[in-house]
C-alpha positions as CSV (number, residue, x, y, z in Angstrom):
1,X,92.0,138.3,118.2
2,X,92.9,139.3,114.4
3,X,92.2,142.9,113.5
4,X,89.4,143.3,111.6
5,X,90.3,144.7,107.8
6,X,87.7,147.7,107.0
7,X,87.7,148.7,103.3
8,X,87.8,152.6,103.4
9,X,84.8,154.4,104.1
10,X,83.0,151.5,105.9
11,X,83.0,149.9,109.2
12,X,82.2,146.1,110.0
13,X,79.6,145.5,113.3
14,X,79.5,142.2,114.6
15,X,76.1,141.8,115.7
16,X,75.3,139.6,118.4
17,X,74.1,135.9,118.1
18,X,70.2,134.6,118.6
19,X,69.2,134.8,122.1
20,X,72.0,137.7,123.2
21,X,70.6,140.2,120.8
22,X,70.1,143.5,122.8
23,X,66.5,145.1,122.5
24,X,67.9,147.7,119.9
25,X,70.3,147.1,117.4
26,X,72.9,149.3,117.7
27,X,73.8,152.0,115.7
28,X,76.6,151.7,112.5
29,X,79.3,153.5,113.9
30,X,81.3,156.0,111.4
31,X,85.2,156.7,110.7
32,X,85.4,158.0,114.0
33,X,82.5,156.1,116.3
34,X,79.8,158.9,114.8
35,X,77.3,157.9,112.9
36,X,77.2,157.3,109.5
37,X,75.0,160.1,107.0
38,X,77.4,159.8,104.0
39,X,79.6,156.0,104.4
40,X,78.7,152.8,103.5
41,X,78.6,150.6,106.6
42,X,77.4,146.6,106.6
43,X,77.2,144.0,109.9
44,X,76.6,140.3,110.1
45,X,74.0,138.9,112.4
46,X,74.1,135.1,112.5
47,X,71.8,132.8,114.4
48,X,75.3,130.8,115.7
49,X,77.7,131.5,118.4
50,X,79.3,134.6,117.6
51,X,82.7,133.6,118.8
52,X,85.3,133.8,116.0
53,X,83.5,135.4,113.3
54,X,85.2,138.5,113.1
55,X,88.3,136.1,112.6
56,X,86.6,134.5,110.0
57,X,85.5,137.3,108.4
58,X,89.0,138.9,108.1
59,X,89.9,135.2,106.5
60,X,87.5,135.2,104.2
61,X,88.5,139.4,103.4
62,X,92.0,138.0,103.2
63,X,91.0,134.8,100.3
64,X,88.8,137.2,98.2
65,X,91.9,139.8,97.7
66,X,90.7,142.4,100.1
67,X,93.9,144.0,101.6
68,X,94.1,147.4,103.8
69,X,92.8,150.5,102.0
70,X,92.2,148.3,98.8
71,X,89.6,145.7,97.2
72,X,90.1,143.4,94.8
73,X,87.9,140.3,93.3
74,X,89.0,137.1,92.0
75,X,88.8,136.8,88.4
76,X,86.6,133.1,88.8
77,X,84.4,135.1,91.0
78,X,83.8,137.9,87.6
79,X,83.0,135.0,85.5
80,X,79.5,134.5,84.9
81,X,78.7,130.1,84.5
82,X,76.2,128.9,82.3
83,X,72.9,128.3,83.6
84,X,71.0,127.9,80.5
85,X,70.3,123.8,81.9
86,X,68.7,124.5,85.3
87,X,66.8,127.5,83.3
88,X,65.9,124.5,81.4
89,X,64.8,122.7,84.6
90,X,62.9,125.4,86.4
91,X,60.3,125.2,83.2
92,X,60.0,121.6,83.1
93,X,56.5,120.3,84.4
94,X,56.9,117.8,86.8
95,X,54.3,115.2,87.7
96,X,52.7,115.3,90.2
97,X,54.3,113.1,93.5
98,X,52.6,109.7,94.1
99,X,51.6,109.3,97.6
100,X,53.4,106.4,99.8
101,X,50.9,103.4,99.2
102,X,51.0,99.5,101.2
103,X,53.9,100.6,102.8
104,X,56.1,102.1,100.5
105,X,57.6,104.6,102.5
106,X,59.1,101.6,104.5
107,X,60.6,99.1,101.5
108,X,61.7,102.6,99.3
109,X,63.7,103.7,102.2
110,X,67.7,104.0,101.8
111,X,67.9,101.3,104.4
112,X,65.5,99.0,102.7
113,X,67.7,99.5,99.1
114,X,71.0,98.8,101.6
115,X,69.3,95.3,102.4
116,X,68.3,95.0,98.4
117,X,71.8,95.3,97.1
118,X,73.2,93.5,99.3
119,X,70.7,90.0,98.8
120,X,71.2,90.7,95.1
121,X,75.0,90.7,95.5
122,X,74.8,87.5,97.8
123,X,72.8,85.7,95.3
124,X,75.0,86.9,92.9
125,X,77.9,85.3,94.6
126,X,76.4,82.4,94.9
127,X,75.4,81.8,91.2
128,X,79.0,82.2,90.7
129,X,80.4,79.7,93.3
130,X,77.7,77.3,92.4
131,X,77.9,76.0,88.2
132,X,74.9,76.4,86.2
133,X,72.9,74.6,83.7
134,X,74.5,71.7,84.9
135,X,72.4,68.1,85.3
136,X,70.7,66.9,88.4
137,X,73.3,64.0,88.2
138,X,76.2,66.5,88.7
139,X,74.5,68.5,91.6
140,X,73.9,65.1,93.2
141,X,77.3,64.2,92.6
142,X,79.5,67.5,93.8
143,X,76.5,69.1,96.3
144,X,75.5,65.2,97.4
145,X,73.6,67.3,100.6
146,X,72.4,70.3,99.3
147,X,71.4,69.4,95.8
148,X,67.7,69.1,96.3
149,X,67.9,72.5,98.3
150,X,69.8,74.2,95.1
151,X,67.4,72.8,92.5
152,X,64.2,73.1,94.5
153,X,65.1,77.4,94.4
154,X,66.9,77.1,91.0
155,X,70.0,78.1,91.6
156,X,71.1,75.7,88.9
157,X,70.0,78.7,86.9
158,X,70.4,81.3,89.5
159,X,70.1,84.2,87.3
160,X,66.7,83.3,86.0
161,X,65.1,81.7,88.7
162,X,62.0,83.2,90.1
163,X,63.7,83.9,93.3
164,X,65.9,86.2,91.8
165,X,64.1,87.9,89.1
166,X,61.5,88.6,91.9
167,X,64.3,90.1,93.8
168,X,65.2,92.3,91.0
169,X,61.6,93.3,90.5
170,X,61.1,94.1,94.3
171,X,64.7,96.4,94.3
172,X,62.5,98.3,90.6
173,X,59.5,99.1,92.6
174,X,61.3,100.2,95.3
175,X,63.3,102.6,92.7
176,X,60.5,103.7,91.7
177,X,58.3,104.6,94.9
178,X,61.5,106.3,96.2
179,X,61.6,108.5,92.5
180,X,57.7,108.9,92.7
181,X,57.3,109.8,96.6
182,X,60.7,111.2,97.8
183,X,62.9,112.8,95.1
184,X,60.1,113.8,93.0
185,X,58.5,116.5,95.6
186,X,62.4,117.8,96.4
187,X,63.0,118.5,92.8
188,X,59.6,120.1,92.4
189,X,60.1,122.3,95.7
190,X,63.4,123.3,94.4
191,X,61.8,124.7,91.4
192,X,59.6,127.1,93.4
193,X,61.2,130.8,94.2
194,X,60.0,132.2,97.3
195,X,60.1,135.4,98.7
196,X,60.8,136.0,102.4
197,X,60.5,139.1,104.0
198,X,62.9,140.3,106.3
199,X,61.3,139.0,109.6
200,X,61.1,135.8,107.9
201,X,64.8,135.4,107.1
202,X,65.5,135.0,110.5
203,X,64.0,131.8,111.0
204,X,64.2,130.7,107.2
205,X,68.0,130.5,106.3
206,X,71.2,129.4,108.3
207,X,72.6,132.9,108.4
208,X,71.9,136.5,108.6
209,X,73.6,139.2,106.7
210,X,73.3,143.1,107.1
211,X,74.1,145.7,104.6
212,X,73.4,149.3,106.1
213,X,73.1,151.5,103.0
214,X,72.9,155.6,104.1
215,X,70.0,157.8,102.2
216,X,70.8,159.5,98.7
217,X,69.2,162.4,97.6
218,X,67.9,160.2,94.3
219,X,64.6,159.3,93.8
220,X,65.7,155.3,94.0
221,X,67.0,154.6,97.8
222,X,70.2,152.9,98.0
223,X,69.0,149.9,99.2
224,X,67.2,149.1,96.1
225,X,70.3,149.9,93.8
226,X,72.4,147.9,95.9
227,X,69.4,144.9,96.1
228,X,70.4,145.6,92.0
229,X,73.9,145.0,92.8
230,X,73.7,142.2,94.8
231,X,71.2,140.8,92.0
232,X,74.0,141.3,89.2
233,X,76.7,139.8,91.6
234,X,74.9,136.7,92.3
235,X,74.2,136.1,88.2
236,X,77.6,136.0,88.5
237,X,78.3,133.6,90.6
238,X,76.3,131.4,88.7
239,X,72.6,131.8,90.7
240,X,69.5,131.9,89.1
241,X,67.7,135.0,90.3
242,X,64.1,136.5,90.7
243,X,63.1,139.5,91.8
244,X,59.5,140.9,92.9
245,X,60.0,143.9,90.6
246,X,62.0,144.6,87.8
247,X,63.2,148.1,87.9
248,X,62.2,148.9,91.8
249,X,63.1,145.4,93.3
250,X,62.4,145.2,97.2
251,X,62.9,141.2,97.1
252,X,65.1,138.7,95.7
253,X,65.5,135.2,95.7
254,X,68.1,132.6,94.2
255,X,69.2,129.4,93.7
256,X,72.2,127.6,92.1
257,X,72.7,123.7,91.5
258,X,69.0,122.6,90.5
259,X,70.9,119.6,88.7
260,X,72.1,118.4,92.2
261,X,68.3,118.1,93.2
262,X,67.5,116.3,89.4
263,X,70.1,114.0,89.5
264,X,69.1,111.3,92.0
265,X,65.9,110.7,89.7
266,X,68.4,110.4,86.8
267,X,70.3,107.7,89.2
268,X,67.2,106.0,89.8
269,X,66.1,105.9,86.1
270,X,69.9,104.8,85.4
271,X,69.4,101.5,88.1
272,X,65.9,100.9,86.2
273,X,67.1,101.0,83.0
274,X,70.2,98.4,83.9
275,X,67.5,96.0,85.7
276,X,65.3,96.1,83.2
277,X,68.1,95.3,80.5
278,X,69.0,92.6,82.6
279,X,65.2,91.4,82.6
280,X,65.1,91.5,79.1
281,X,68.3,89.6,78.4
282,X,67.3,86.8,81.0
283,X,63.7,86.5,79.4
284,X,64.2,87.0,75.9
285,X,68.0,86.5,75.4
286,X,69.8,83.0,74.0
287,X,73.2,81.3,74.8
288,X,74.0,78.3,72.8
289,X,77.0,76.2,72.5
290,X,78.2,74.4,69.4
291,X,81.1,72.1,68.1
292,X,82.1,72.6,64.4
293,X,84.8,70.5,63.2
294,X,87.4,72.1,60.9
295,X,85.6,72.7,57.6
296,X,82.4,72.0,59.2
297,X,79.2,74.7,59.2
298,X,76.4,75.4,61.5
299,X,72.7,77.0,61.1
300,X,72.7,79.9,63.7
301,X,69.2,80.0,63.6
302,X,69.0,76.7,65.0
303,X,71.7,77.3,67.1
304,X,70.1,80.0,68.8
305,X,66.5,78.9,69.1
306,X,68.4,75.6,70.8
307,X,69.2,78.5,73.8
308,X,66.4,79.9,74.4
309,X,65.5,80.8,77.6
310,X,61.9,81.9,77.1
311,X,60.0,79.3,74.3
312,X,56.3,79.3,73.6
313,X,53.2,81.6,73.2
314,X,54.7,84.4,75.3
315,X,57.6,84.2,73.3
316,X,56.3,84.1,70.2
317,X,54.2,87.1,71.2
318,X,56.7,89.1,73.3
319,X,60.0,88.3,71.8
320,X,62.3,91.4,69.8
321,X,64.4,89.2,68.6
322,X,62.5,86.2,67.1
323,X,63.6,84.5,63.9
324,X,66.8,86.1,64.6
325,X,69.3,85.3,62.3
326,X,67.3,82.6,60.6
327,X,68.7,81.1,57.3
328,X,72.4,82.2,58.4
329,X,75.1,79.7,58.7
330,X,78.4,79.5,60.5
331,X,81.4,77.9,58.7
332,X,84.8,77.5,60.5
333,X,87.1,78.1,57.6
334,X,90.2,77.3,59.5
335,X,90.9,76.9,63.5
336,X,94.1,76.6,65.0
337,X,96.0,76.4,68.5
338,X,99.3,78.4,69.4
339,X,101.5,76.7,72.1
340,X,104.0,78.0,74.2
341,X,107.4,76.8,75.0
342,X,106.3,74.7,77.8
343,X,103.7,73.1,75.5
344,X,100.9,74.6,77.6
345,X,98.3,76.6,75.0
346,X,98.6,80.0,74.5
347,X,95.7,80.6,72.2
348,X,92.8,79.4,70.8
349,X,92.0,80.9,66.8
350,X,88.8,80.0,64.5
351,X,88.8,81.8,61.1
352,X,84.8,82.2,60.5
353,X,82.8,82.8,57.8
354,X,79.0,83.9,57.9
355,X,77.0,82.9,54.8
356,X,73.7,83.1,53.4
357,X,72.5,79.2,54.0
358,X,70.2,79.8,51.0
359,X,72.7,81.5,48.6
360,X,75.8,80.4,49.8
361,X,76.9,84.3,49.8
362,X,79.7,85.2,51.9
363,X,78.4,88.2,54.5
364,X,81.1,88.4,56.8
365,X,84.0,87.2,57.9
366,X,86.5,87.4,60.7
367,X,89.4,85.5,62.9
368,X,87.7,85.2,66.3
369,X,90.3,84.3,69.3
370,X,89.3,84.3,73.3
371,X,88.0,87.8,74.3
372,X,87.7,88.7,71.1
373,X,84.6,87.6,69.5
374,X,82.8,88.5,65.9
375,X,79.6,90.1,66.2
376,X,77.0,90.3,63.9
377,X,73.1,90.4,62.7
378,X,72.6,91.0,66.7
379,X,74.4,87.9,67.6
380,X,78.1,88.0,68.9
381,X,79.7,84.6,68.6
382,X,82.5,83.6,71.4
383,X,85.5,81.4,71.5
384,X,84.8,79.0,74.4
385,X,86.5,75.2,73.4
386,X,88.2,72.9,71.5
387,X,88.2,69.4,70.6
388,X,90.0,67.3,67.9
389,X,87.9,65.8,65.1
390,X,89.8,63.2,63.0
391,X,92.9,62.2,61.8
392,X,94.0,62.5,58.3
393,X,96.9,59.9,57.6
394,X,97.9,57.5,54.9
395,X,98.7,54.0,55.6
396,X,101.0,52.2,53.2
397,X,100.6,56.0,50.7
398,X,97.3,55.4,50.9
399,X,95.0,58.3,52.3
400,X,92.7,57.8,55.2
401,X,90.3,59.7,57.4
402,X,89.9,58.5,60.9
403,X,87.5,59.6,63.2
404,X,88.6,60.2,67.0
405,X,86.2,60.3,70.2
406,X,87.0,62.2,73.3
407,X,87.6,60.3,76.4
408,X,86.6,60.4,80.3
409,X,89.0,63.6,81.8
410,X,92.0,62.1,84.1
411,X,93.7,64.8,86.9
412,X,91.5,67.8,84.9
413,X,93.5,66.9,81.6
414,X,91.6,66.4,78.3
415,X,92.8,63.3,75.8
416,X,91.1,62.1,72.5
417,X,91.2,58.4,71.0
418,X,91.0,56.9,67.7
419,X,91.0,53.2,66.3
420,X,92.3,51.4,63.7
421,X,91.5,47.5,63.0
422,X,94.3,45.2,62.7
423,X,92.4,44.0,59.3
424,X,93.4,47.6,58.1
425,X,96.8,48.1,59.2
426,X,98.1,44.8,58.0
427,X,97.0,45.0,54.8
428,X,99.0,46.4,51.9
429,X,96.6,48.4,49.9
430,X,93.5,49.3,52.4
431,X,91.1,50.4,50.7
432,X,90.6,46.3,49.1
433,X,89.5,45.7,52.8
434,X,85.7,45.3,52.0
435,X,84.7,44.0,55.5
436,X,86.2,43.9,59.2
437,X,85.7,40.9,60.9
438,X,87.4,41.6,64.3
439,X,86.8,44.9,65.2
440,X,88.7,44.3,68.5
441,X,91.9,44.2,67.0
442,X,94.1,46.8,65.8
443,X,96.0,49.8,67.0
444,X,95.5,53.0,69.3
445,X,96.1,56.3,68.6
446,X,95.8,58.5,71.5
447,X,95.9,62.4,70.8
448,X,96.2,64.4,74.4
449,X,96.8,67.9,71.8
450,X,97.2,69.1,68.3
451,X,101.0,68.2,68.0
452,X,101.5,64.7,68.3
453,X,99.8,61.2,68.3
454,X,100.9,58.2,70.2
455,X,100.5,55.0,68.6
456,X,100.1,51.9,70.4
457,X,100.8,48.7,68.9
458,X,98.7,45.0,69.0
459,X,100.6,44.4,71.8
460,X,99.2,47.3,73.3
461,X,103.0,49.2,74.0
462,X,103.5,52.2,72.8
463,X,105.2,51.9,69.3
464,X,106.1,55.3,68.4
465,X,104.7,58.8,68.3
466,X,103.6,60.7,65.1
467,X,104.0,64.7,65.2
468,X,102.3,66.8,63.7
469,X,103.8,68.3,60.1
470,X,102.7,72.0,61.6
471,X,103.8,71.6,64.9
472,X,106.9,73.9,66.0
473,X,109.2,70.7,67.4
474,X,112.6,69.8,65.8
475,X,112.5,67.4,62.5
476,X,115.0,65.1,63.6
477,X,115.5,64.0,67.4
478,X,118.3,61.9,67.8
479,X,118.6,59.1,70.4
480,X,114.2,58.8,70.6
481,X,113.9,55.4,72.2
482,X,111.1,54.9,69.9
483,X,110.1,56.3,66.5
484,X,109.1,59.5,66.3
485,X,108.2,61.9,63.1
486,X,105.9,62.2,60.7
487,X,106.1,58.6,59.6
488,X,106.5,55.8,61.4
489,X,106.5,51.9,61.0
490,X,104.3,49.5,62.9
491,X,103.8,46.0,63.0
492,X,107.0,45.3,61.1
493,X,106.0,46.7,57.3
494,X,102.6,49.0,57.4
495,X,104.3,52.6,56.8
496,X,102.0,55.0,59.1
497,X,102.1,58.7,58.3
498,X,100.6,61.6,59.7
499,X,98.8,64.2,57.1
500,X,96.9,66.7,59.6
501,X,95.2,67.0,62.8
502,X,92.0,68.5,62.4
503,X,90.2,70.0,65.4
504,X,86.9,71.5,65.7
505,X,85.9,74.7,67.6
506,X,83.5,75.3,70.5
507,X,81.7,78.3,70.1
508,X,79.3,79.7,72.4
509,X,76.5,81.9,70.4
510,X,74.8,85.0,72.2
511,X,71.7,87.3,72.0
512,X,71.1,89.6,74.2
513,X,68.7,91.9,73.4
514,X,69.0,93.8,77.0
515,X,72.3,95.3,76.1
516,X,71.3,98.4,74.6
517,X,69.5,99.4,77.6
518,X,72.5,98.1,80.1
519,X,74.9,100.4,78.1
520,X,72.3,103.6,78.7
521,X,71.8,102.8,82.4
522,X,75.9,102.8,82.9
523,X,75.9,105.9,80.5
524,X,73.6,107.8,82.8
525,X,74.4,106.8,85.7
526,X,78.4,107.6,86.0
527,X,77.7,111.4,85.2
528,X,74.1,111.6,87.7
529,X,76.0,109.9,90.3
530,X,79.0,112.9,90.2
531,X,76.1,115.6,89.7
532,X,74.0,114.5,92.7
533,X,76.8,115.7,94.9
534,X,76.8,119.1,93.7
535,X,75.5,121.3,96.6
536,X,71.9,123.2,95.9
537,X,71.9,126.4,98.0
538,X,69.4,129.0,98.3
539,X,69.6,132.8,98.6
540,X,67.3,135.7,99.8
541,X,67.9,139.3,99.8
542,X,65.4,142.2,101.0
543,X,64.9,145.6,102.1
544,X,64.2,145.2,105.7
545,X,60.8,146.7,106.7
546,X,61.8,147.8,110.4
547,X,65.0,150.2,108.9
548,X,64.8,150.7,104.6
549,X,68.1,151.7,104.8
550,X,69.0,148.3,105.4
551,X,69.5,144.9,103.2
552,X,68.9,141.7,104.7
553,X,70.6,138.7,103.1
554,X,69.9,135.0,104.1
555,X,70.2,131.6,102.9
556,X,71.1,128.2,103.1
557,X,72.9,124.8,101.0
558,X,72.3,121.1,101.4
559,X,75.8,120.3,102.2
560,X,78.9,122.4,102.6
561,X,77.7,124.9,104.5
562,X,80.7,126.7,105.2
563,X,82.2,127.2,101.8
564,X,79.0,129.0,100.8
565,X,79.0,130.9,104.0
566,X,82.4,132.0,103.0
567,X,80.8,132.9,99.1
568,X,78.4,134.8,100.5
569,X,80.1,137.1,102.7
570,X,83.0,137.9,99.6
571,X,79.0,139.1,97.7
572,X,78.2,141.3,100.1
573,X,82.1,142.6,100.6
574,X,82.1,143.1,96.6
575,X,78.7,144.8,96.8
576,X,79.1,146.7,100.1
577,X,82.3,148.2,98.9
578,X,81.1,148.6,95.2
């Protein structure tokens, strides 16, 4: 066994553990096994196996500074922590606790959440395996034995289905009974300071500390100035303290880490606040997509009322966000695709321009690409597709616009079409063609990007390719077994030449009028979840009534018990020896 470090002047006594107490405690012995009349002497009693302790004691002696014949503190231990916020908390007026009601107790339970989260996630996962706002047609098509099973429960639109709204609703109350029945009455009992005597302390806290303080011929015992003492030191250790008496204290309690007892119902309000955001979005919020050709313009008024998820009375009534964005047009100004070496796309870009409808005033303006959309007026407006829109070419020098239509996907790629009547192409000047009388004749112009167009003859072969005058590909390309540039000629003498390949943009328009409150759960709930971990302990000191010479110190923490074991006993070192 380690020798047990006594600062001078003092002796420690190990008292004996619950049940092997003797039937008088024994006397504190002085420098040389005497009793004490003019030293300082302290002893721990704790309600534990006493196996070890004096070990751990001399440990403990050892981390505070306390070395043979000298005593020293940390310097973190002198500081004294702000406690202004659970000051703050102790005055707050709680509600009073609901009582558990039609089973509460049971669906509020941490178990009961556990089941919850874990349906919601599984529903969750299955609204992303499954597509959504699809047709019946294409759930018959892909889900040919389950369709009816995934549109009778509406997971077509599994994030708005009543299944899974009610879900969310049932995982809110249960939130809330937990908040109103559970963590409510621990914060509130936290706030309370009781006062134990000395007999008490023995069955109240986890431990059971001794301080033997020897008579002094002032009027104040020395008990009560070192219940002072251990007052100051526990201030500075970052308690809140209360004490029966202000000047003459016989009785103090403390506590430290109120914020660890408030911080669940902050997690709670955090989780409400992100469901009910995500209510809000699914009810009131809109998602819309549009096509705008190159040039083109779009109401987003109309655009967004087309995506409404809630429509009628209760949305008239109910909605934050109606008329949103009324009278306000989108205008694609310019969109463009970069390609990579490979030709595969790299990027998609749609210069936009938001304008008064009325007016014609320009309001804002931005280049939009994937994940980076513009945002404005409450709406935020995504790059989602693309598509090609017409041709601009001139046959024989003479400018033409035509339109193209996109065809059925082949092996997941995407290809556009466009006609021209053999009426058309074999005529010198165009534009004296008043009338086509077989429209089943002429040439195809087949697009499968915004680079080059392949021209097929009468004859149906493939006659040449036009590129593109923006497209990044070499201007001359020697030994082509057919024609290839910007011009070409078919059918012998029309001259065929490419001007520009306009595209148009998809563009997927948003409101979501939940955000706001999904940002302020998140906010709340990163720092509540940390805080909930911090350990609340408790802490009461008293004269004891058997022996007023004597200090009794108790207490107890929530969780890690042993490091405020440890805290307390370098107290009572620092005040024993002060």
């Amino acid at each position: 066994m380690e020798p047990v470090v006594r600062p001078p002047g003092m002796q420690v006594r190990m008292l004996p553990a619950a049940g092997l107490m003797p039937s008088a405690d024994p006397m504190p012995l002085g420098p040389r096994g005497g009793s004490t009349s003019s030293s300082t002497c302290f002893s721990y009693s704790f309600p534990a196996v006493a196996v070890g302790l004096t070990a751990a004691l001399t440990r403990s002696s050892r981390r505070q500074g306390v070395q043979r014949g000298t005593m020293t503190t940390r310097v973190g231990d002198a500081e004294t922590p702000s406690n202004g916020i659970e000051e703050w908390l102790l005055s707050l007026d709680l509600p009073t606790p609901l009582k558990p009601v039609l089973g509460s107790s049971a669906w509020a339970s941490f178990a009961a959440s556990l089941v919850q989260m874990f349906v919601v996630a599984g529903l969750s996962a299955v609204g992303t395996f499954i597509e959504q706002g699809e047709t019946p047609a294409f759930y018959a098509q892909k889900y040919p034995d389950s369709s009816g099973l995934i549109l009778a429960l509406g997971f077509d639109h599994m994030y708005s289905c009543p299944l899974f709204l009610g879900l969310l609703a049932w995982l809110a109350a249960s939130l809330i009974a937990c908040t109103a029945t559970t963590q409510l009455p621990l914060a509130k009992r936290a706030q309370r300071f009781n006062f134990h005597s000395s007999a008490a302390m023995k069955r109240r806290g986890s431990f059971l500390m001794r301080i033997n303080c020897p008579e002094t011929d002032s009027n104040a015992t020395n008990a009560t100035s070192k219940l002072r003492q251990m007052r100051d030191e526990l201030k500075k250790r970052g308690f809140i303290v209360r004490s029966d008496d202000e000047n003459m204290p016989t009785q103090l309690a403390a506590s430290r880490g109120l914020l660890g007892k408030f911080a669940p119902m902050v997690v709670h309000l955090a989780l409400l606040l992100s469901l009910a955001g995500n209510v809000v979005g699914l009810v009131f919020g809109a998602s819309s997509e549009v096509l705008i050709e190159d040039g083109g313009s779009a109401d987003l008024g109309r655009v967004l009322e087309a995506g409404r998820r809630a429509k009628g009375p209760l949305y008239d009534f109910l909605s934050p966000t109606k008329n949103l964005m009324d009278a306000i047009d989108v205008k694609v100004e310019d969109f463009r695709i970069e390609y990579k070496d490979d030709g595969t796309i790299d990027q998609f870009y749609s210069k936009l321009a938001i304008e008064d409808s009325k007016t014609r005033e320009r309001l804002y303006s931005d280049e939009i690409f994937v994940n980076k959309p513009l945002r404005f007026g409450g709406g935020t407006i995504y790059q989602a597709d693309w598509g090609i829109d017409r041709l601009q070419m001139y046959l024989n020098g003479y400018p033409i616009v035509v339109p193209c239509k996109s065809l059925p996907p082949e092996n997941g790629e995407r290809s556009w079409a466009a006609f021209l009547p053999a009426e058309l192409v074999m005529a010198e000047n165009p534009t004296t063609v008043k009338q086509i009388t077989k429209p089943k004749e002429g040439i195809v112009l087949v697009l499968n990007n915004m680079r080059n167009v392949q021209v097929y003859g009468l004859d149906k072969t493939l006659a040449g390719v036009l590129r593109s005058p923006t497209a990044k590909v070499e201007r001359k390309m020697e030994g082509m077994p057919i024609q290839f540039g910007e011009e070409i000629t078919v059918e012998g003498k029309t001259k065929l030449r490419l001007d520009k390949i306009v595209g148009s943009t998809g563009l997927i328009v948003k409101n979501d009028p939940g955000v706001p409150l999904v940002y302020a759960g998140y906010a709340l709930l990163m720092p509540a979840t940390l805080l909930s971990v911090l350990p609340f302990v408790q802490v009461w000191v008293a004269v004891n009534k058997d022996d007023r010479n004597q200090l009794m110190v108790s207490g107890r923490a929530n969780r890690n018990q042993l490091s405020f074991e440890d805290e307390m006993k370098a107290a009572v070192l620092s005040v024993a020896t002060a």
